[in-house]
C-alpha positions in Angstrom: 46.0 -17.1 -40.2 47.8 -16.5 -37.1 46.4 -17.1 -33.9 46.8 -13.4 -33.0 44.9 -12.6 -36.3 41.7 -15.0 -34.7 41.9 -13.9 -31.6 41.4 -10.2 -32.9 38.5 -11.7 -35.3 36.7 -12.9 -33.0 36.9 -10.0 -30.3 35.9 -7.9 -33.5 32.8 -10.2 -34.1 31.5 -10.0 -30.5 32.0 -6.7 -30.4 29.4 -6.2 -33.8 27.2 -8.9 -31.9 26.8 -7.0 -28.9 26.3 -3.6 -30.8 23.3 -5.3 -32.8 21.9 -7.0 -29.6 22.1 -3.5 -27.6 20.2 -1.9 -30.3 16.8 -4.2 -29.7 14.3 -3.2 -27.4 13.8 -6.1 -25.5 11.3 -4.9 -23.4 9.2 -4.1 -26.3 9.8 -7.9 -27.9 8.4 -9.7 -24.5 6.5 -6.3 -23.1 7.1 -8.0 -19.9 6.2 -4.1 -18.1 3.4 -3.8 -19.9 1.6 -6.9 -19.8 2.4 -7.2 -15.7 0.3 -3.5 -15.9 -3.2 -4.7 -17.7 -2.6 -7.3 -15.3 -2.4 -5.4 -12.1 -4.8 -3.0 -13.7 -7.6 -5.6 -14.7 -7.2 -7.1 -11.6 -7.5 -3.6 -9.8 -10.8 -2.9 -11.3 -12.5 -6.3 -10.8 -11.7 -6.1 -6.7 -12.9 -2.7 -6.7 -16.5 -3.6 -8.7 -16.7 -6.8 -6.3 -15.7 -4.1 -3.3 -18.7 -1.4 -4.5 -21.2 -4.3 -5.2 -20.9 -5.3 -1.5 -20.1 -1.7 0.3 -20.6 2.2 0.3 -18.3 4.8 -0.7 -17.5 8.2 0.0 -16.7 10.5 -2.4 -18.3 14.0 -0.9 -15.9 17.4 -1.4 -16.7 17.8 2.4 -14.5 14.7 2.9 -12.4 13.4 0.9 -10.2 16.5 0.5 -8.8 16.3 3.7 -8.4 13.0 3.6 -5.9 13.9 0.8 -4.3 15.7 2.9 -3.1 13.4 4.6 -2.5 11.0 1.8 -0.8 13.5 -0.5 1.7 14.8 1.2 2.9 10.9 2.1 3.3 10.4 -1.7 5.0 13.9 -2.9 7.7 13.6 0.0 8.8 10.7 -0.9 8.9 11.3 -4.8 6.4 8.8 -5.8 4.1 10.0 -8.4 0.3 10.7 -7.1 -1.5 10.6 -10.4 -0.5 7.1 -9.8 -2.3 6.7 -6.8 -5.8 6.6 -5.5 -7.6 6.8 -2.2 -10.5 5.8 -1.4 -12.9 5.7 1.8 -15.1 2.9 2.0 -18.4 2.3 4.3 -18.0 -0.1 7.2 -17.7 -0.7 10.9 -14.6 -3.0 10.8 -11.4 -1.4 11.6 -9.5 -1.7 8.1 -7.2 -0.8 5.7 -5.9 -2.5 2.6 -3.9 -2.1 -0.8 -5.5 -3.1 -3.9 -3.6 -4.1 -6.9 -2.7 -0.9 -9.2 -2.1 1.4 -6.3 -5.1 1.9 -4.8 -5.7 2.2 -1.2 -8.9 1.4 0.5 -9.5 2.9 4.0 -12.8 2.2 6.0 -15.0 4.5 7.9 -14.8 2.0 10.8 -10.5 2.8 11.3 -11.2 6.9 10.9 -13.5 6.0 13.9 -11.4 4.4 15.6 -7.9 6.7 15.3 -8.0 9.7 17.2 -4.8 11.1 15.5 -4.6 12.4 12.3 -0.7 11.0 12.2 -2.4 7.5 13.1 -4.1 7.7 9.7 -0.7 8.5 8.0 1.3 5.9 9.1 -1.3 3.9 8.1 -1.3 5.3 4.6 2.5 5.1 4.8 2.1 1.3 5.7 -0.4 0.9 2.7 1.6 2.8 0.1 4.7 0.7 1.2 3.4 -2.5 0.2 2.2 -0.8 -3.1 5.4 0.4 -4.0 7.2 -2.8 -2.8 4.9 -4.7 -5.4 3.5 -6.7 -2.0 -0.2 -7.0 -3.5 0.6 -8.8 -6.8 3.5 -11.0 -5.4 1.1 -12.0 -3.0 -1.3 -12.4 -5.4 0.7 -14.8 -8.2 2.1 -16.6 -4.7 -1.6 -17.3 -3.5 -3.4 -18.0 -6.5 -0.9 -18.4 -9.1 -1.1 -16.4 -12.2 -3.4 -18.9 -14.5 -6.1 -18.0 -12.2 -5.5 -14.2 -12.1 -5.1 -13.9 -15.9 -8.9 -15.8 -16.2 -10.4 -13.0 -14.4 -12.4 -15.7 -12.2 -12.2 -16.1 -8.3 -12.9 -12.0 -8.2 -14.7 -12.8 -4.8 -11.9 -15.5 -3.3 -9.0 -12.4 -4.3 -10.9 -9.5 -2.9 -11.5 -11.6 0.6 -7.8 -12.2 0.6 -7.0 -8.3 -0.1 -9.7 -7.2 2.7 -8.7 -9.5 4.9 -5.2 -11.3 5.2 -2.2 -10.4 5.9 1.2 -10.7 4.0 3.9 -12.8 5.1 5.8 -11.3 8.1 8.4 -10.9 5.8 6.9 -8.3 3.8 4.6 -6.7 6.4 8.2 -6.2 8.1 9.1 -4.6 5.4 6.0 -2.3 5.0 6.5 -1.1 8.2 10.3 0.1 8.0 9.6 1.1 5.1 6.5 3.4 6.4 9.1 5.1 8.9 11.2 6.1 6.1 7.6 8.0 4.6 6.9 9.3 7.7 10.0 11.0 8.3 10.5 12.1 4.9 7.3 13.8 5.0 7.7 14.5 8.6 5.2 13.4 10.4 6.4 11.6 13.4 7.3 8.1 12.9 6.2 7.1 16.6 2.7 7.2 15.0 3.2 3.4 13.6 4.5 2.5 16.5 1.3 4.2 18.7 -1.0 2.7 16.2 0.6 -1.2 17.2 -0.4 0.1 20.8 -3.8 0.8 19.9 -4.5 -2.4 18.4 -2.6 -4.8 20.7 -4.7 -3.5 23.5 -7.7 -3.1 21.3 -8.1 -6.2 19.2 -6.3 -8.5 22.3 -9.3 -10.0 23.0 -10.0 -13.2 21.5 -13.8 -12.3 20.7 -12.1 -9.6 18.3 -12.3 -10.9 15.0 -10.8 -8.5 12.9 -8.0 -7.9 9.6 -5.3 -6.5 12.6 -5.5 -10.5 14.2 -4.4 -12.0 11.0 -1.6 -10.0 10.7 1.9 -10.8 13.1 1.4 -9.5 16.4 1.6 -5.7 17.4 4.4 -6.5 19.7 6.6 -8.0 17.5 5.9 -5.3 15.2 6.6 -2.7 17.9 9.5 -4.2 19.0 11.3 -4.0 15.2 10.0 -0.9 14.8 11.1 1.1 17.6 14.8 -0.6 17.2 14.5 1.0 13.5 13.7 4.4 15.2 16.5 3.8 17.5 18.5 3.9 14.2 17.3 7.0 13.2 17.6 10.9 14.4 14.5 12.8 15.8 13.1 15.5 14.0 10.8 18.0 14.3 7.2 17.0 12.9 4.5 18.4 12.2 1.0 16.6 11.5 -0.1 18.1 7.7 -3.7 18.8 9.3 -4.6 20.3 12.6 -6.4 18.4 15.6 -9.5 20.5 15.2 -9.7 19.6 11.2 -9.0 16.0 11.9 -11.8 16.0 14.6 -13.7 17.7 12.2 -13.5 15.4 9.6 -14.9 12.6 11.8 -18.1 14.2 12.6 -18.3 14.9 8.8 -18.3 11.6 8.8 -20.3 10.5 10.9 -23.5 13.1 9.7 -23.0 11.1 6.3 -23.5 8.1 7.9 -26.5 9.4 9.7 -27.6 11.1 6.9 -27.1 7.7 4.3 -29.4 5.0 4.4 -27.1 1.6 5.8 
């Protein structure tokens, strides 16, 4: 056969190779998607047992709703799905905030205390829903405690004390909090929020007698700092917080009569 006959041979038999390949599911073979779901999933609900076995939660239609409010808005703006997603507000004096793995977000009575803007609370759900949807949690999870461990379903009290109360690496949290800007302004709730809440706790938590989740993450001033040059990148808009001062206000003495109405 002549060389040109080969050459065409062979292109013909790659060409009947690939077509086969392309028609197996791949995905289904090694179900690499849905294996890496039970997993966040499993792990999702065994953090959130250890979390109710230790803490109080609220789940009242006098609070919650607004909360979503806030939460919802964050979510639909920015086209990710909410079904996906869930909130929830837990009982406790420290000022905290946290992602779980399978999209849930944890916020504590403590922080609602502590904000006195509703657009405080949503750039802190922005900052939360940003590591979710960067997969933060379970890359920080396999990192951590490598995946032998998390597929045993053991050390449920070692992961949730890393979720509740360390940080990511600055690389990440960096990008959790320009990536919370983007939410905010998509949803339009002004993006200075993140950069007021850094204020808050670099004055607040300062102190070395502070022993809190905001002093093991990077400092609030090196946050600021790359978070106001990303808003320097960026034009102003007109915002609008998704609740009003009076309902925000509101919702803490809501509150605040559940937790003097509930037993500590």
């Amino acid at each position: 056969m002549k060389i040109a006959g080969k050459f065409f041979l062979l292109l013909g038999g790659i060409a009947l190779a690939y077509i086969l390949l392309a028609q197996v599911n791949w995905l289904s073979i090694f179900k690499v998607d849905e294996n890496q779901h039970r997993l966040e999933e499993k792990l999702g609900e065994m953090v959130l047992e250890n979390l109710e076995y230790s803490h109080d939660f609220i789940d009242t239609d006098s609070i919650m709703p607004t909360l979503d409010s806030l939460f919802v808005p964050l979510l639909d703006q920015n086209h990710i799905d909410a079904k996906d997603y869930r909130l929830y507000l837990m009982v406790s004096e420290e000022v905290n905030a946290f992602a779980l793995p399978d999209d849930q977000i944890v916020l504590t009575t403590g922080l609602i205390d502590f904000l006195d803007s509703a657009d405080y609370v949503s750039a802190i759900l922005a900052h939360e829903i940003a590591h979710c949807e960067k997969n933060h949690v379970m890359r920080a999870l396999v990192t951590n405690f490598g995946l032998d461990l998390l597929l045993s379903s053991s050390g449920a009290g070692e992961v949730t004390s890393f979720l509740t109360s360390q940080a990511f690496s600055r690389k990440l949290e960096k990008e959790a909090d320009e990536t919370a800007v983007d939410y905010l302004q998509q949803t339009k709730v002004d993006p200075n929020s993140l950069v007021k809440v850094m204020e808050l706790f670099d004055i607040f938590f300062g102190s070395d007698d502070v022993d809190s989740w905001v002093s093991s993450h990077p400092n609030p001033s090196e946050r600021k700092a790359y978070i106001r040059k990303k808003l320097d990148g960026q034009q102003s808009g007109t915002y609008k917080s998704p609740i009003s001062r009076e309902t925000y206000k509101a919702l803490k003495r809501r509150i605040q009569d559940y937790l003097g109405a509930e037993p500590q």
